[in-house]
Backbone atoms as SQL, in Angstrom:
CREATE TABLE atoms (id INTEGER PRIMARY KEY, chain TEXT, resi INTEGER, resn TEXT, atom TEXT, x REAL, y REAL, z REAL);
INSERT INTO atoms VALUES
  (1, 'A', 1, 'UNK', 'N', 93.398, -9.863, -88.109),
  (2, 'A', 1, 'UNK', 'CA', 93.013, -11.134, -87.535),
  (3, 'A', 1, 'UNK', 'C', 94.168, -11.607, -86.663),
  (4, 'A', 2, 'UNK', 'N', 93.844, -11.853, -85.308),
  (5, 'A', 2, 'UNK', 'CA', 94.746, -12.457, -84.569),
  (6, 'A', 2, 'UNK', 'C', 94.397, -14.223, -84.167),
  (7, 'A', 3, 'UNK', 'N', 95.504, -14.801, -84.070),
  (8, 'A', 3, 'UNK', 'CA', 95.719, -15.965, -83.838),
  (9, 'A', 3, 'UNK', 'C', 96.124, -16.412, -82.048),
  (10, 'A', 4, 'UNK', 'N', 94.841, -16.858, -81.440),
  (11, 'A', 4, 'UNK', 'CA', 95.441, -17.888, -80.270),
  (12, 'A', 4, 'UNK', 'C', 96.125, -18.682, -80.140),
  (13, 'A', 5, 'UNK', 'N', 97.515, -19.070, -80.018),
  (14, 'A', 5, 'UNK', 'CA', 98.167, -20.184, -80.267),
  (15, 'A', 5, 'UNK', 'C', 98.054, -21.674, -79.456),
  (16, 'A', 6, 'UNK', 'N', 97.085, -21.341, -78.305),
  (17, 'A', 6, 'UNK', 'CA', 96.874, -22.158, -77.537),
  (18, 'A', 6, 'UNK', 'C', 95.520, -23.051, -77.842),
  (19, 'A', 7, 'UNK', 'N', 94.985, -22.069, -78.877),
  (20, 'A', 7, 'UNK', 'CA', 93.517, -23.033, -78.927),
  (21, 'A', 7, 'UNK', 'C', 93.500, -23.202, -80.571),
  (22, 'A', 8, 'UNK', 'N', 94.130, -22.544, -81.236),
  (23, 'A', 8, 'UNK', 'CA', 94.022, -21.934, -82.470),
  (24, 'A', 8, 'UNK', 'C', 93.228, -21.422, -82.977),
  (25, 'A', 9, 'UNK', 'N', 92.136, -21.010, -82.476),
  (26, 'A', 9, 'UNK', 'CA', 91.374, -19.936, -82.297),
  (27, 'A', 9, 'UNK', 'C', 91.433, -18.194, -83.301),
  (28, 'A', 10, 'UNK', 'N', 91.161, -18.111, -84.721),
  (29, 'A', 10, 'UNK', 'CA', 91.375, -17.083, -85.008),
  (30, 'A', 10, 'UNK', 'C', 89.947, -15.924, -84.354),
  (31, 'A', 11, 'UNK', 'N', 90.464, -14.449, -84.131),
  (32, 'A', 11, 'UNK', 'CA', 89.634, -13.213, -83.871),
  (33, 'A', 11, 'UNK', 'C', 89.803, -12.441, -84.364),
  (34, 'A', 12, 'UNK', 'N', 89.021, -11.759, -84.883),
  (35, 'A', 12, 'UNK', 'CA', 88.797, -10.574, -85.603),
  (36, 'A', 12, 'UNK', 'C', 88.770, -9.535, -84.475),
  (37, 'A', 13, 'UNK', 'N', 89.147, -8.234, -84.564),
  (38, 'A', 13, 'UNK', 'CA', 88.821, -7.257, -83.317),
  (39, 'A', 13, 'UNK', 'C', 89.021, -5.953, -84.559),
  (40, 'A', 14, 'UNK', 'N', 88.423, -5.155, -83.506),
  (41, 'A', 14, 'UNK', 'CA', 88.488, -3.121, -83.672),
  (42, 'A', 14, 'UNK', 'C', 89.889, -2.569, -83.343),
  (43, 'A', 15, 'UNK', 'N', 90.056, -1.443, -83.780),
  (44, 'A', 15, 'UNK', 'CA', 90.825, -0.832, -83.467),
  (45, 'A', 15, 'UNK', 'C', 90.360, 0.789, -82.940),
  (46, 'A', 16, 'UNK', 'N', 90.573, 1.636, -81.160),
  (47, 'A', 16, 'UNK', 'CA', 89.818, 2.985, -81.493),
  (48, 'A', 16, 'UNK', 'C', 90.654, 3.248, -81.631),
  (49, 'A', 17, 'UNK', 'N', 91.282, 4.536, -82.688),
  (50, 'A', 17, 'UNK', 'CA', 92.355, 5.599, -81.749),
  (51, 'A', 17, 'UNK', 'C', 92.201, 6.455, -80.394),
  (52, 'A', 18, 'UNK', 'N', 90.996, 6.302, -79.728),
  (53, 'A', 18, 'UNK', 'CA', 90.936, 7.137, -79.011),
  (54, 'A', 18, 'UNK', 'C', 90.820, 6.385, -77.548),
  (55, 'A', 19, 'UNK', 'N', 91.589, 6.201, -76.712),
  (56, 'A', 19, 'UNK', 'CA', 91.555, 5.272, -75.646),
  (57, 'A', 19, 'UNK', 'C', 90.825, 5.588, -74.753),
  (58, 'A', 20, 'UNK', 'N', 90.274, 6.949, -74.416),
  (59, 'A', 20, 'UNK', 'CA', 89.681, 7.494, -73.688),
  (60, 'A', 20, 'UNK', 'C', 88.021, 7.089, -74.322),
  (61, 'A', 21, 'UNK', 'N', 87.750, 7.077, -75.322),
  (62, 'A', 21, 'UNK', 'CA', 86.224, 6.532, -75.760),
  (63, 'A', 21, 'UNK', 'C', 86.202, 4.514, -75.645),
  (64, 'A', 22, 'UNK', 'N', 87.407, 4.870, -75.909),
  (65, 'A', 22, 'UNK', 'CA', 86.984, 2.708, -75.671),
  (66, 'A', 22, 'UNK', 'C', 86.743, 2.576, -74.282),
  (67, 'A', 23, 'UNK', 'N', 87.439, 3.415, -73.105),
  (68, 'A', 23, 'UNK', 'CA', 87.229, 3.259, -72.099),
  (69, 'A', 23, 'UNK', 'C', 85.869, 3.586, -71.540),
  (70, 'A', 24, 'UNK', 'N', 85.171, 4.711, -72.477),
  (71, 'A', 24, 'UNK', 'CA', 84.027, 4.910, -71.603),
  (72, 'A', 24, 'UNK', 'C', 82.808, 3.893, -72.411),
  (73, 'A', 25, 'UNK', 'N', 83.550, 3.178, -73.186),
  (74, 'A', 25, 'UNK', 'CA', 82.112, 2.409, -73.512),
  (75, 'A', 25, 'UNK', 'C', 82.216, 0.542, -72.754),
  (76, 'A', 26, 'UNK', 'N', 83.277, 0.699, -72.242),
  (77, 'A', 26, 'UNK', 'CA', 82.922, -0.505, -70.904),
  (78, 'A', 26, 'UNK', 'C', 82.082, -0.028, -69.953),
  (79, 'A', 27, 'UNK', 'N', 81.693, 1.748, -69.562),
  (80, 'A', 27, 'UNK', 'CA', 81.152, 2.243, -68.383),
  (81, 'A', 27, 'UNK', 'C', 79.555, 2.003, -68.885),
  (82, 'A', 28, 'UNK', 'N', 79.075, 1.658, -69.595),
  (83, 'A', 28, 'UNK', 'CA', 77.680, 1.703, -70.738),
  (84, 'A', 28, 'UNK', 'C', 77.062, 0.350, -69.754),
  (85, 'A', 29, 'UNK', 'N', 75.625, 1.032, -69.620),
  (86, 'A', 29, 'UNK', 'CA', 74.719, -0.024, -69.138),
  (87, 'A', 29, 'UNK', 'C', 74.926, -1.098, -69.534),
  (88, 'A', 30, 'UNK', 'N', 74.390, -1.474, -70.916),
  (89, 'A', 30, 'UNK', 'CA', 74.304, -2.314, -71.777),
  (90, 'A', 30, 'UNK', 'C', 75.680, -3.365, -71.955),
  (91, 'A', 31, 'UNK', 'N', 76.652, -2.542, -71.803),
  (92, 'A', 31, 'UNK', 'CA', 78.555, -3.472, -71.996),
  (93, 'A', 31, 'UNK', 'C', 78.267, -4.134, -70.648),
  (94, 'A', 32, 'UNK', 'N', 77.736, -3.464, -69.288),
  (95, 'A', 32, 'UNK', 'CA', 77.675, -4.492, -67.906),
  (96, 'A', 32, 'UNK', 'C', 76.888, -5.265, -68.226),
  (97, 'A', 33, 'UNK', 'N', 75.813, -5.183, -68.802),
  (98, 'A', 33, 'UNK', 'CA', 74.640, -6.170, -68.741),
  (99, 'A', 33, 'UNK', 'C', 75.186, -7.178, -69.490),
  (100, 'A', 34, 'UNK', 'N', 76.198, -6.780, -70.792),
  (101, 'A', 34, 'UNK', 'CA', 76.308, -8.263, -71.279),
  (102, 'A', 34, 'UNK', 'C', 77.718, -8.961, -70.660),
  (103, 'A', 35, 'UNK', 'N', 78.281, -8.387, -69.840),
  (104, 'A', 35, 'UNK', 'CA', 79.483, -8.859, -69.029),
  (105, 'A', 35, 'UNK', 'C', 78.746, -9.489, -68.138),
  (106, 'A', 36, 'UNK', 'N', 78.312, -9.017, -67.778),
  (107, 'A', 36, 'UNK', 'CA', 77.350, -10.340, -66.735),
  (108, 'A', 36, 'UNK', 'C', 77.074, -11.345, -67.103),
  (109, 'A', 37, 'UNK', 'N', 75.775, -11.143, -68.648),
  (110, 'A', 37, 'UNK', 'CA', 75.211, -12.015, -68.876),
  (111, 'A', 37, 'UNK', 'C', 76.525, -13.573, -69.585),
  (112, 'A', 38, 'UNK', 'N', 77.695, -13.019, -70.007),
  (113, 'A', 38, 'UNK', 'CA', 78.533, -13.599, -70.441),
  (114, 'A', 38, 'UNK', 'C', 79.691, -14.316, -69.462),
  (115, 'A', 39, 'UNK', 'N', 79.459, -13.982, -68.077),
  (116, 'A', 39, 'UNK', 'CA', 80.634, -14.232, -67.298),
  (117, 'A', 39, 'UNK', 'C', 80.794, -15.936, -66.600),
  (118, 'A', 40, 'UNK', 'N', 79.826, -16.465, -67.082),
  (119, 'A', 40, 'UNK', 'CA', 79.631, -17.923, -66.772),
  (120, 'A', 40, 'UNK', 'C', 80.468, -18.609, -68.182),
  (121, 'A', 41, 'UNK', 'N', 80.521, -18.238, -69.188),
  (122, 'A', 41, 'UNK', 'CA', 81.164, -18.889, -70.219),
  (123, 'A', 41, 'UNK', 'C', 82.509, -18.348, -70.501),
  (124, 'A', 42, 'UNK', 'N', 83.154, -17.153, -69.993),
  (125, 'A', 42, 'UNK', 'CA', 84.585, -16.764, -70.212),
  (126, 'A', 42, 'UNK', 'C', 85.145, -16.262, -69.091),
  (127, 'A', 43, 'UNK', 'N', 86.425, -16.245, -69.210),
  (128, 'A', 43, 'UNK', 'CA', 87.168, -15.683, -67.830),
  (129, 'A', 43, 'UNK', 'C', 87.347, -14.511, -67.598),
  (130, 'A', 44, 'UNK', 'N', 87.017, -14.113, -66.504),
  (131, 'A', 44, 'UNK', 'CA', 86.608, -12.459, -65.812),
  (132, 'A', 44, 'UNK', 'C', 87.638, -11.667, -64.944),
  (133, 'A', 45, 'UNK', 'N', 87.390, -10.651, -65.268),
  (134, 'A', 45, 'UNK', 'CA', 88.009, -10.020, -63.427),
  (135, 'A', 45, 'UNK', 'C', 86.999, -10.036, -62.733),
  (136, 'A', 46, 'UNK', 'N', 87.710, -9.381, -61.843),
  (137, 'A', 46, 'UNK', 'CA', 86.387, -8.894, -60.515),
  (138, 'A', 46, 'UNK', 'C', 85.025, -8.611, -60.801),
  (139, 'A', 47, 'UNK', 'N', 85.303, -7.829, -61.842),
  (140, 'A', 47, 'UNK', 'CA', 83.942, -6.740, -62.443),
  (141, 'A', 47, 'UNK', 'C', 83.033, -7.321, -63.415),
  (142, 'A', 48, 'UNK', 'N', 83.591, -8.392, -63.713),
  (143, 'A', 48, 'UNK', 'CA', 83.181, -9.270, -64.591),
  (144, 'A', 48, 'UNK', 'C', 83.267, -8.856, -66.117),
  (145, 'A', 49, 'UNK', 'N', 84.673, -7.609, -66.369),
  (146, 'A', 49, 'UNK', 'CA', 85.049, -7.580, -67.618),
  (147, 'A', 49, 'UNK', 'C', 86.114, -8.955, -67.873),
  (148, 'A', 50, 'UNK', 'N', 85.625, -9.254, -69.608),
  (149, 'A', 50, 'UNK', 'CA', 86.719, -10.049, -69.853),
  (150, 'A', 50, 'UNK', 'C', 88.035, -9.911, -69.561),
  (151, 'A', 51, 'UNK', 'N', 88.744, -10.918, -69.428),
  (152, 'A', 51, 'UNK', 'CA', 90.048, -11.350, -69.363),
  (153, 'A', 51, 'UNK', 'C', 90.948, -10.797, -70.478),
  (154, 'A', 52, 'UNK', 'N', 91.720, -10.491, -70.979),
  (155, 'A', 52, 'UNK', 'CA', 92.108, -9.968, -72.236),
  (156, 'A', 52, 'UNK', 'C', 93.591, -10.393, -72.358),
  (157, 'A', 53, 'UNK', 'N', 94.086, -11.212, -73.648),
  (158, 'A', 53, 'UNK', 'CA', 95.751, -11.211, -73.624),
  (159, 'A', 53, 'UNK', 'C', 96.441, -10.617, -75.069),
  (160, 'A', 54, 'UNK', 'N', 97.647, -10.314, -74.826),
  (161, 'A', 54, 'UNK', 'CA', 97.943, -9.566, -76.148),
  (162, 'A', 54, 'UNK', 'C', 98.280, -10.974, -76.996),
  (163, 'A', 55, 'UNK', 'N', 97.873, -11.003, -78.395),
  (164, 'A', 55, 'UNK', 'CA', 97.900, -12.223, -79.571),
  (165, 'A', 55, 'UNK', 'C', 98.921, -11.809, -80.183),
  (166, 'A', 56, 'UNK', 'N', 99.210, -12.525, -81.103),
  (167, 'A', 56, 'UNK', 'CA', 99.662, -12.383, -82.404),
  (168, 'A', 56, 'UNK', 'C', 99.193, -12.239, -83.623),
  (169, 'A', 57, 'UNK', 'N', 99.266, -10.932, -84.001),
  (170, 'A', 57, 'UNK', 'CA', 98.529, -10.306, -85.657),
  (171, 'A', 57, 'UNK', 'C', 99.112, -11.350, -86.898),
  (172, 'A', 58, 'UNK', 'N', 98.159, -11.827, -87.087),
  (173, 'A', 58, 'UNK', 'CA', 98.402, -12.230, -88.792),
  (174, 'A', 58, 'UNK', 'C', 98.238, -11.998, -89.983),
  (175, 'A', 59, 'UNK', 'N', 97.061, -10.788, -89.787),
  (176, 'A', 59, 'UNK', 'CA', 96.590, -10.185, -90.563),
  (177, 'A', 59, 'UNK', 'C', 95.603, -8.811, -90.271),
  (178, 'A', 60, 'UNK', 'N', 96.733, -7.731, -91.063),
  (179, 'A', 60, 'UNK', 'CA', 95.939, -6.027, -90.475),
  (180, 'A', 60, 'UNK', 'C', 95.750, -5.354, -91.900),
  (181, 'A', 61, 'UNK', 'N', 94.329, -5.006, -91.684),
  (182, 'A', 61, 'UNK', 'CA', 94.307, -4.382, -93.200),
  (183, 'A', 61, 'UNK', 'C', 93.655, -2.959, -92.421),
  (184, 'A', 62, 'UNK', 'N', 94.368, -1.717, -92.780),
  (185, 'A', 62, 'UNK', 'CA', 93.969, -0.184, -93.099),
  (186, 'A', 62, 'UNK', 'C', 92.965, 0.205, -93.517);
């Protein structure tokens, strides 16, 4: 679980080991369709993937 310090905001996220499969599942119909459908409520790049910043872990369980 990471902590936003700006909003305080806790998130839960994944971990792949494999960087090459996380990458190809932004290329997935379905990941554009909901980057789209999501890009009016969060901040984007160009492509309309999220914005992403590195947090602070508060909690990692194995």
């Amino acid at each position: 679980i990471a902590l936003d310090p700006d909003t305080l905001t806790l998130f839960g996220y994944i971990e792949i080991d494999d960087p090459e499969r996380w990458a190809a599942g932004a290329e997935t119909a379905i990941n554009r369709k909901w980057w789209d459908f999501m890009a009016d409520i969060m901040e984007t790049n160009e492509d309309n993937s999220p914005v992403s910043v590195d947090l602070p872990v508060l909690v990692h369980m194995d």
